[in-house]
N, C-alpha and C positions, 0 to 999 in steps of 0.2 A: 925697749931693748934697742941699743945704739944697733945700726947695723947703716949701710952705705946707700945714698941714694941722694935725692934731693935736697939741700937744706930744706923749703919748704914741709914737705913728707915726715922729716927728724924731725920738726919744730910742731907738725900735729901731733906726732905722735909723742913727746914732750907733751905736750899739753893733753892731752887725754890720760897719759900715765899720771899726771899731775892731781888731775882732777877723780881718778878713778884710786888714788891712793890709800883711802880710807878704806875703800873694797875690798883691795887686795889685802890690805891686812886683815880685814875681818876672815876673809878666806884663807888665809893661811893659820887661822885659829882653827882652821876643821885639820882633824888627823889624816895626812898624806894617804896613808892606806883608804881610809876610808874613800876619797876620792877618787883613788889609782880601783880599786876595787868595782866601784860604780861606771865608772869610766868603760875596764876591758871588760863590764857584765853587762852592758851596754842598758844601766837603769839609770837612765841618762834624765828622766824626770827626778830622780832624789837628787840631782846635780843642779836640775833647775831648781827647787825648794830651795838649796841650801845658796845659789846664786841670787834667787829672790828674796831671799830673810835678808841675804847681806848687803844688797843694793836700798832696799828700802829703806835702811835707816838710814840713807843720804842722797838718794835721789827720786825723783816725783815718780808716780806709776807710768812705766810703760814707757820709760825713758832709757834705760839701761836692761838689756837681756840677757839671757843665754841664746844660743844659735842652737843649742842641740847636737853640738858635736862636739869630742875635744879630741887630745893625742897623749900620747906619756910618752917619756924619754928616761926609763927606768933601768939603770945600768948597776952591775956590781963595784961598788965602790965609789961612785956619783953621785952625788944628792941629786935626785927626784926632780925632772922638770914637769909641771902639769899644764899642759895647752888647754884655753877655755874659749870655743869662738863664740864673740860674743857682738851685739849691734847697741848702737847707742840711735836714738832718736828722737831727737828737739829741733825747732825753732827752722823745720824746711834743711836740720842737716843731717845725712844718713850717715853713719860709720860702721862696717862690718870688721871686726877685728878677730887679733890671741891676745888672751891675756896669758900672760906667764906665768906661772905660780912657782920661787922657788924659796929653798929654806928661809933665804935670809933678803930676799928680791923680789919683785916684781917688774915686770914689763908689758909694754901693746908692740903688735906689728899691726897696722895698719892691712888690713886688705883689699878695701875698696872704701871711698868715700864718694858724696853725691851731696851738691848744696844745691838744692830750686834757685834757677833763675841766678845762677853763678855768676860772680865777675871775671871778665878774663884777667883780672890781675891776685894770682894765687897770694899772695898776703893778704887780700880783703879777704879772702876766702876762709885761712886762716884763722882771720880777726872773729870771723866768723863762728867755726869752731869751737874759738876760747869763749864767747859770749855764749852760744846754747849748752856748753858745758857746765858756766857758773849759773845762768838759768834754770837748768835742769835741777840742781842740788834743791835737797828740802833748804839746807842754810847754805847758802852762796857761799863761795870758796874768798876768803880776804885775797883784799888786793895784790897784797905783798907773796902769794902766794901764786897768785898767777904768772905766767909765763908770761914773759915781752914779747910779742908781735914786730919783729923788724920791718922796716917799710924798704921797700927800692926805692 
């Protein structure tokens, strides 16, 4: 989800929406109620099951999670936003995120990220990112599908 900040920050989060694409559709194959239901009845384990069947088919175990919390943005006359916090984990890079879940979208906000042994030049960092991202996948994301990494 575009929102204002750092090019750097828009360019991870770009790249994680990228790569976390297949997901989000798989998730928005589950019916909104059912989710919005689980959600405010706080059985937030059938949220993990259904976030776990649909990362599996694309990325290694224990690489991609639920956080165990989300939010709704359920209004009259609005299509449905569904918040999913969620953490990625490869390759020495942490990312705690939202995923967005809406009718016809998806998006990440970024919430916190943490790479071991970081470089202070946030483009390696990046670079970074994009590598434990296509690493993690059962099938590696094609190239031409990856996001460009700008250099300073």
């Amino acid at each position: 989800m575009q929102r204002s900040g750092n090019t750097y920050t828009l360019d991870r989060e770009k790249a994680l929406a990228d790569g976390l694409r297949d997901v989000a559709s798989e998730l928005r194959l589950i019916d909104p109620a059912d989710l919005i239901a689980f959600i405010r009845t706080e059985r937030l384990a059938n949220v993990a099951n259904l976030v776990s069947s649909s990362t599996e088919l694309y990325f290694k175990p224990g690489t991609v999670n639920f956080g165990h919390s989300g939010d709704l943005d359920v209004k009259w006359g609005d299509t449905p936003v569904i918040s999913l916090d969620m953490e990625f984990r490869h390759m020495q890079v942490n990312v705690y995120f939202r995923l967005l879940l809406q009718a016809m979208q998806a998006g990440v906000e970024i919430d916190y990220i943490t790479f071991d042994a970081a470089s202070p030049d946030p483009h390696e960092n990046t670079r970074r990112l994009v590598e434990a991202i296509s690493a993690a996948r059962v099938t590696p994301i094609p190239s031409d599908r990856l996001p460009a990494v700008v250099e300073a």
